[in-house]
C-alpha positions as CSV (number, residue, x, y, z in Angstrom):
1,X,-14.0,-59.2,30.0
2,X,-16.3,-57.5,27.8
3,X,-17.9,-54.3,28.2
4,X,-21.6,-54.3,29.8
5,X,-24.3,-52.1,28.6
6,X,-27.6,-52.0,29.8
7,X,-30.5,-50.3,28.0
8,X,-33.5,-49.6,29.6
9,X,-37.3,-48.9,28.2
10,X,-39.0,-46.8,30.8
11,X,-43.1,-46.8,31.2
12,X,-45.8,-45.3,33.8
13,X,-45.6,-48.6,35.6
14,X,-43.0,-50.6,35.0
15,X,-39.0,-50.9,33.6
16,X,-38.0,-53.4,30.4
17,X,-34.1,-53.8,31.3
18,X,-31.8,-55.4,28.3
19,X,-28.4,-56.1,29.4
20,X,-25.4,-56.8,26.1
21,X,-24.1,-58.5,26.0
22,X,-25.2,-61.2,27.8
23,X,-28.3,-60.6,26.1
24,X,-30.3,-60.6,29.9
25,X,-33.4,-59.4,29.7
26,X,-36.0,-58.9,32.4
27,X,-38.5,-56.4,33.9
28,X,-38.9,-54.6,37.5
29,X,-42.0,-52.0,38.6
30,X,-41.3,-48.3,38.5
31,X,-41.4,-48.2,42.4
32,X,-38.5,-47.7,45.2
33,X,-38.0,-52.1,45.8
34,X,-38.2,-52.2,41.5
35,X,-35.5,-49.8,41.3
36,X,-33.4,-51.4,44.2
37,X,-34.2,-54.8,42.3
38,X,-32.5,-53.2,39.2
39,X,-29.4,-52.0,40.6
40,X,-28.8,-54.8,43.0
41,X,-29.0,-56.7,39.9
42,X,-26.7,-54.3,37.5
43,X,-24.6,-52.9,39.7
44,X,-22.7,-56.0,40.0
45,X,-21.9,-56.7,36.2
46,X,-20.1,-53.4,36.5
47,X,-22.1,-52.1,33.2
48,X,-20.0,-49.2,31.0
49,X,-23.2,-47.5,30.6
50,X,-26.9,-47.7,31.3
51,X,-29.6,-46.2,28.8
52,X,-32.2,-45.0,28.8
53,X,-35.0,-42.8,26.4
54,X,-36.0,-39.1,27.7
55,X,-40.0,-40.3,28.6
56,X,-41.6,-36.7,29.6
57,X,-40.1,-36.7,33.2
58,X,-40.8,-40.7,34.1
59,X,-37.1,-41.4,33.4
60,X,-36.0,-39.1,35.8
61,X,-36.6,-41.0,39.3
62,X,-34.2,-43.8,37.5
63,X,-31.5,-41.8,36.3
64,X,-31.3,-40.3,40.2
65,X,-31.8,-43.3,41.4
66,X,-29.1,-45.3,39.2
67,X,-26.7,-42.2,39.3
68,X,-26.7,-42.3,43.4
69,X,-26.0,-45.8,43.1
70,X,-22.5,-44.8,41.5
71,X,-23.6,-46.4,37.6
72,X,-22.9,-44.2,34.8
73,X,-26.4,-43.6,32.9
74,X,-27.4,-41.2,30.2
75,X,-30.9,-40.0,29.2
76,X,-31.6,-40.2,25.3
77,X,-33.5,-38.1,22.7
78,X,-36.6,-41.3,21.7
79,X,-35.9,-40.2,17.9
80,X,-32.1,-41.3,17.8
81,X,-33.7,-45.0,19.4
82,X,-36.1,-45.5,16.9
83,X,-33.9,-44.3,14.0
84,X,-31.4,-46.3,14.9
85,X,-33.1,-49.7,15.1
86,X,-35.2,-48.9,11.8
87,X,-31.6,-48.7,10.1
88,X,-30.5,-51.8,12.5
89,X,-34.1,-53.5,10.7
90,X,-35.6,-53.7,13.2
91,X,-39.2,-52.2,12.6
92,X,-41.7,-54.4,15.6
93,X,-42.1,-52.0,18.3
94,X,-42.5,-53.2,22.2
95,X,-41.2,-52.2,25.3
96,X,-38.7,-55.3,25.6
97,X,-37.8,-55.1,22.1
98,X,-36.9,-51.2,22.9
99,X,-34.8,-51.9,25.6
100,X,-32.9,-53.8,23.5
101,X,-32.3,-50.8,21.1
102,X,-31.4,-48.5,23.1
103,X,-28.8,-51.3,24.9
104,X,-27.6,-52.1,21.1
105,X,-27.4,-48.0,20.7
106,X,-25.5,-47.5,23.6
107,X,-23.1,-50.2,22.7
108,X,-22.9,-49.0,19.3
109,X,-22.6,-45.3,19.7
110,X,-21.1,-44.8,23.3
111,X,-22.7,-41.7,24.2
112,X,-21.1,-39.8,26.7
113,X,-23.0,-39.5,30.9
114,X,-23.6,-36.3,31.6
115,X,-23.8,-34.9,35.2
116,X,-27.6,-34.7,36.5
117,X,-28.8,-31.3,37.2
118,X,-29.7,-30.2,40.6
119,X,-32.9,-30.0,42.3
120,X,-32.7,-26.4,41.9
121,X,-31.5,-26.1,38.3
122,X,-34.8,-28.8,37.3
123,X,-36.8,-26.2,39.3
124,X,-35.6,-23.4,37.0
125,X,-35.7,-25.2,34.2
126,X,-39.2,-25.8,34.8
127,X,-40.4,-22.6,35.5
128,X,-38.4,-21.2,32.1
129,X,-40.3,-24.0,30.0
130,X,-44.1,-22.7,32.0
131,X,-42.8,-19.2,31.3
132,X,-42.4,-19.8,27.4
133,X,-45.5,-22.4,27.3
134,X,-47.3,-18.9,29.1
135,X,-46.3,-16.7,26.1
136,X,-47.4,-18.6,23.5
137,X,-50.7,-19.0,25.3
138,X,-50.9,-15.3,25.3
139,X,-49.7,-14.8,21.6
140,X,-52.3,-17.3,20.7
141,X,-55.2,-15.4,22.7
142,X,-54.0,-12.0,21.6
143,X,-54.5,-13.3,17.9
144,X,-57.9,-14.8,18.5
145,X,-58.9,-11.5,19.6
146,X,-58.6,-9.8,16.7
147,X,-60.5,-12.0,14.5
148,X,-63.8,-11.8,16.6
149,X,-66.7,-9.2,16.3
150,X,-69.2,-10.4,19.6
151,X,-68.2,-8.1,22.7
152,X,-69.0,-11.1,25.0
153,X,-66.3,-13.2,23.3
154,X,-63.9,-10.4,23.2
155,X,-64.6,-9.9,27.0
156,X,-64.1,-14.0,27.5
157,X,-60.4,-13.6,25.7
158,X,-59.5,-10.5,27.5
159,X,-60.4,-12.1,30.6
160,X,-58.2,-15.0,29.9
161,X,-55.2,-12.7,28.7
162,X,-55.3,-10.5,32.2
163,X,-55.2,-14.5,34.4
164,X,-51.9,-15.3,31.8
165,X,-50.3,-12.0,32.3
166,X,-51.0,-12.0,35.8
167,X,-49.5,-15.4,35.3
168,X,-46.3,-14.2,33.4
169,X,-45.2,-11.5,36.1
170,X,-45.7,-13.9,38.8
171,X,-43.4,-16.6,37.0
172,X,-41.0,-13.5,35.9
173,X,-40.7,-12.8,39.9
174,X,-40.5,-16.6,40.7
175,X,-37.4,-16.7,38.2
176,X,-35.4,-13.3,39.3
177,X,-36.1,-14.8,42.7
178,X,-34.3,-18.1,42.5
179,X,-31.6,-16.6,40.2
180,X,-30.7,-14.0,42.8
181,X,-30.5,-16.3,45.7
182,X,-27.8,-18.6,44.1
183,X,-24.9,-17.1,43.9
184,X,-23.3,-19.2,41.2
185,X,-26.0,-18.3,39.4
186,X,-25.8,-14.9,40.0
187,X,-22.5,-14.2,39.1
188,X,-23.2,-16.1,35.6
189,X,-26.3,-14.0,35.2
190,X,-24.0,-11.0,35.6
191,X,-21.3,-12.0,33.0
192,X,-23.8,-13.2,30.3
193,X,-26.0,-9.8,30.6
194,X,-22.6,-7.8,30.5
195,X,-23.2,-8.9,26.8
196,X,-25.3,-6.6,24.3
197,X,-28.0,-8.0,23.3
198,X,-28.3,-10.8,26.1
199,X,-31.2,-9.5,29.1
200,X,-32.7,-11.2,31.7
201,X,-34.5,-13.9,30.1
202,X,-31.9,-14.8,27.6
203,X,-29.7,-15.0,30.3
204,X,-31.9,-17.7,32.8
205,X,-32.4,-19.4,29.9
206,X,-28.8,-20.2,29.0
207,X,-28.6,-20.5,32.7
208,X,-31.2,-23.5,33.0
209,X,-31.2,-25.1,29.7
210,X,-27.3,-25.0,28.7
211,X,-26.0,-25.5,32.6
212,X,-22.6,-27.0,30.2
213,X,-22.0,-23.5,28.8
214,X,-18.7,-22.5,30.2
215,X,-17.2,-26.2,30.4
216,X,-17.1,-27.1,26.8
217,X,-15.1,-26.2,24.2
218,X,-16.5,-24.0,21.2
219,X,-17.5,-27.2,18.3
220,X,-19.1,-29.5,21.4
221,X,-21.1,-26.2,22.9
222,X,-22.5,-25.0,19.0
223,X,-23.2,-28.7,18.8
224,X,-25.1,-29.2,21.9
225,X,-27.0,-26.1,21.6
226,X,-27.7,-26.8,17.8
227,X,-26.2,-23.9,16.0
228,X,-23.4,-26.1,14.3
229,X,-23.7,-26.5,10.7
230,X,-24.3,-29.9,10.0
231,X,-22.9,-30.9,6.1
232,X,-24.9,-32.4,3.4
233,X,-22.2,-33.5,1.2
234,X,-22.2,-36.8,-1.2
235,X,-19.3,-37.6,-4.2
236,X,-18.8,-34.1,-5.6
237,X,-22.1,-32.8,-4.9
238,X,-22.2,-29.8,-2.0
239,X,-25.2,-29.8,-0.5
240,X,-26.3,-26.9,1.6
241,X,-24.8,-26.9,5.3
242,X,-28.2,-26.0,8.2
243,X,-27.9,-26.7,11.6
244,X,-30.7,-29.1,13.4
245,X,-30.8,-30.7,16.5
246,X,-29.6,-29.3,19.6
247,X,-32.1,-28.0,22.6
248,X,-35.0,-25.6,21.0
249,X,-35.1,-23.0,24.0
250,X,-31.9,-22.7,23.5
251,X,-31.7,-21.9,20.3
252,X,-35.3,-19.4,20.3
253,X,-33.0,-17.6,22.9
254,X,-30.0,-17.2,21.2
255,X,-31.9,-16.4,17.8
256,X,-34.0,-13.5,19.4
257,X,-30.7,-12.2,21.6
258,X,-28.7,-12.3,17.8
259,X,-31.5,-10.1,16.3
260,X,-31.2,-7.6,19.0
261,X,-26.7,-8.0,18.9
262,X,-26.6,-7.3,15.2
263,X,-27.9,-3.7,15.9
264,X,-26.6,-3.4,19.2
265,X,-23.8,-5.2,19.8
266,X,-20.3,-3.6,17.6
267,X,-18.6,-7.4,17.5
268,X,-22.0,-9.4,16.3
269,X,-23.1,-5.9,13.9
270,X,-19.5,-5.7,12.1
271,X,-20.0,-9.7,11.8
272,X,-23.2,-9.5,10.3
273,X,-22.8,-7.0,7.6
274,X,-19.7,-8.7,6.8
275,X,-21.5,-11.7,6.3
276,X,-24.0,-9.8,4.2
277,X,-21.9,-8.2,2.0
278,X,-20.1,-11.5,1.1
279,X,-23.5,-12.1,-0.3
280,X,-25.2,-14.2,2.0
281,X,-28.5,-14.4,3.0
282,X,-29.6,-12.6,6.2
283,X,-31.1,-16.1,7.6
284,X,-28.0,-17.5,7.1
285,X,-25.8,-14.3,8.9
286,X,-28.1,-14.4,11.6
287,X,-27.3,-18.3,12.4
288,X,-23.1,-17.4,12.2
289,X,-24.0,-14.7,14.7
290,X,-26.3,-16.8,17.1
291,X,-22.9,-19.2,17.0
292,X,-20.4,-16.7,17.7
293,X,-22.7,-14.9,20.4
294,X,-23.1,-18.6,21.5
295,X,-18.7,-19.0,21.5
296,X,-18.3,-15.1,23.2
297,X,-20.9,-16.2,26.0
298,X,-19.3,-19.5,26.6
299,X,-15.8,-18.0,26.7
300,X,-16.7,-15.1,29.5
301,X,-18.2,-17.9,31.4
302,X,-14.7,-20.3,31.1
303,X,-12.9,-17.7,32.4
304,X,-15.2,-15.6,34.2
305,X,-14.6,-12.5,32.9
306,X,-17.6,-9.7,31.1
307,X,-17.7,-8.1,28.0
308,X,-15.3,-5.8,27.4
309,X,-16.3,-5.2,23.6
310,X,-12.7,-6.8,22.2
């Protein structure tokens, strides 16, 4: 019997379903009976794997719903969709045509289901993101205030910078909060800060946006995070290896906690100027030591141990 996969376009209102490969195609509403429809009509064909395109948050009612049901789904990143079904030629664009992308990717490219995140960890997550999304707001205010002259103006951004800060400690208290009262959590925050050069917020972070950290080995952990090197190679020409990909909070975190272990921490510093005085460029030293700050933080987590400095 061949092997079903379903891919599945999700919009505000309604779901475009492709199942290969039978080549079924049909469409429910984005409401509890559409989503019973859907799995009382998949669950049966047993599909390998359902697919579907990360939409901003709409996809996530389906995943839970089609992950309760006991039918392995996976959430995926739009760009691989559309990349893949340009190089497949196929360049018209609807919802039912991209159900049937994403069911030819999945059938194509297998990608693995990953386990959905709690309540509590999408809660976490969320308040990391706001916090971030916060800053930035803040940076951006704090740099229009230097380039005006008019006091009321000044007093307009200054107002605006006291709400956000107000803002940023009541989200910094929010986070501590829910960190402290789990104590899984806890006990991870205690063995990633152990680490110098990883505080508080580097720590939730890896906590909320890399909940695999501890569980994977070191190549499929730089990978997900994005701090593998990817190669650039074609016939006998070397191109230069960069990472790319991988989750962006993730990565701002690990870059900013690297900075501060290169001064700080002896294992990431004697790394670094090794790295420099084999002549390469402090960029580039600074990525190997985000990845081996990322491979010393997911190995205390495996086996539960802190720093000792070895």
């Amino acid at each position: 019997m061949s092997e079903v996969f379903v891919g599945v376009d999700v919009s505000k209102d309604r779901l475009d379903v492709h199942v290969l490969p039978q080549g079924q195609a049909f469409a429910v509403a984005r409401t509890p009976a559409g989503l019973s429809d859907l799995i009382d009509t998949i669950a049966p064909l047993g599909p390998y794997l359902v697919a579907l395109e990360a939409s901003g948050g709409l996809e996530s009612v389906v995943v839970a719903a089609l992950a309760g049901a006991g039918i392995p789904v996976v959430a995926l990143n739009p760009r691989q969709i559309r990349d893949f079904a340009r190089a497949t030629g196929k360049l018209a664009k609807t919802d039912a045509l991209d159900a049937a992308a994403i069911a030819r990717f999945a059938e194509a490219v297998r990608p693995e289901p990953r386990p959905l995140a709690s309540e509590d960890a999408k809660a976490l997550a969320e308040l990391i993101t706001r916090r971030r999304q916060v800053i930035e707001m803040l940076v951006a205010e704090r740099n229009r205030r230097r380039l005006v002259q008019a006091a009321r103006v000044r007093k307009s951004i200054d107002r605006i910078v006291a709400a956000l800060e107000k803002q940023l400690a009541e989200l910094d208290r929010d986070i501590a909060s829910r960190v402290r009262e789990s104590p899984i959590w806890r006990e991870k925050e205690e063995i990633l800060k152990s680490t110098p050069g990883v505080g508080d917020q580097t720590a939730r972070t890896l906590i909320a946006a890399l909940p695999e950290l501890g569980e994977l080995d070191r190549r499929q952990i730089a990978a997900l995070a994005g701090v593998a090197p990817i190669n650039r190679d074609s016939g006998k020409m070397r191109g230069k290896r960069a990472i790319a990909g991988g989750r962006a909070d993730v990565r701002c975190a690990l870059y900013m906690a690297a900075l501060v272990g290169v001064r700080c921490n002896p294992v990431l510093k004697a790394y670094y100027q090794r790295l420099r005085a084999a002549g390469k460029a402090p960029k580039v030293a600074i990525v190997a030591a985000m990845r081996k700050l990322l491979t010393i933080l997911n190995a205390m987590l495996k086996t539960k141990t802190v720093w000792n400095g070895a």
